[in-house]
N, C-alpha and C positions, 0 to 999 in steps of 0.2 A: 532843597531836600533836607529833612530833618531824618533824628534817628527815629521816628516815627516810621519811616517810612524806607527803610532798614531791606535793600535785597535781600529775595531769598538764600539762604544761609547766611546770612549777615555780608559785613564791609569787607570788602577783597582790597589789598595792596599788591600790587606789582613792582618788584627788585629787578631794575636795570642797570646794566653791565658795564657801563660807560668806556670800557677799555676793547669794547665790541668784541670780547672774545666770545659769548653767549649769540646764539641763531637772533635774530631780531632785537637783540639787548637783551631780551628780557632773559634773568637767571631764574626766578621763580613768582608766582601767585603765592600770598597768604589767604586762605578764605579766611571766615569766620568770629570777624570782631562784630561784637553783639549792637556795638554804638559806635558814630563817624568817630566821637573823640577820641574811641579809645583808636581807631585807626588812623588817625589822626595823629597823637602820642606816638606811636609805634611807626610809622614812617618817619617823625623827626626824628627819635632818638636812632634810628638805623641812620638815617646819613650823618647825623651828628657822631654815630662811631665808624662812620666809614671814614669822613674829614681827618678824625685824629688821628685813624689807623695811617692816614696818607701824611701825616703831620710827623716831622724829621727836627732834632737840633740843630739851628740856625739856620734853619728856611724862613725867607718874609713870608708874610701870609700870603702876596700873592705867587710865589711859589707852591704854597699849601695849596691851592685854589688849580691852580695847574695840575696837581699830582691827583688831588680828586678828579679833574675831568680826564685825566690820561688813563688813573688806575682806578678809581673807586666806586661806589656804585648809588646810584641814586634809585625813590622813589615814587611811584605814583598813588594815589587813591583812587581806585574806580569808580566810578557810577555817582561823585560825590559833587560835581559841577563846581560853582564858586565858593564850595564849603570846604572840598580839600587841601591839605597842608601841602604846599610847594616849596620846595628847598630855595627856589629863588629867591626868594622874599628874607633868605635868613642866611645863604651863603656868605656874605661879605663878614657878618657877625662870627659867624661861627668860625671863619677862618684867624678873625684877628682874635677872638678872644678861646682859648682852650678848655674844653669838656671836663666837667668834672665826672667820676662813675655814674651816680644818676641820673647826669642828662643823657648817657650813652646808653642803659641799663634798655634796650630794648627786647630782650629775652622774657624778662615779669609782664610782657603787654601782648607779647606772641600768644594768638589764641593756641598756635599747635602745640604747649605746651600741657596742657588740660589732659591731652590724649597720650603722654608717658605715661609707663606704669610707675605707680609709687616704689620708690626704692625701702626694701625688706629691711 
């Protein structure tokens, strides 16, 4: 599936709970990424700030790697088959080596930011 072919209202991501406090995991749906990448983008850099939020002084990474599955929250891509971005594939990485601001910066890639009002 390409972004040609873009559900209506665009790329939905689903934000799950992993600490199962949320009904079924899931804490929320993002609609509205216009393109896979940029929903794409926008699911790494949430669990790339969810890792470091769970990331403490002098924990080994696989300690880090525990505290995200205990406490942090992971993502999905919908409707995106073998084109969406899965935390699998980048967890070991992201545990050993730590985030800089822009790789976390997933707020500038949130579609639901468009829909604030402009601040006066």
């Amino acid at each position: 599936m390409s972004d040609l072919f873009a559900p209506p209202g665009g790329w939905r991501v689903r934000i799950l709970d992993l600490s199962g406090g949320a009904e079924e995991g899931i804490v929320e749906e993002v609609a509205g990424f216009p393109t896979l990448m940029q929903a794409n983008a926008f699911a790494r850099a949430y669990v790339r700030d969810s890792i470091e939020r769970c990331r403490a002084p002098g924990l080994t990474d696989r300690e880090v790697l525990e505290r995200w599955f205990a406490f942090g929250e992971d993502v999905e891509v919908m409707d995106a088959g073998d084109q969406a971005w899965r935390s699998a594939t980048e967890l070991a990485d992201f545990s050993v080596r730590p985030a800089g601001e822009l790789e976390r910066d997933w707020r500038t890639l949130d579609p639901r930011r468009d829909d604030e009002p402009d601040e006066a």
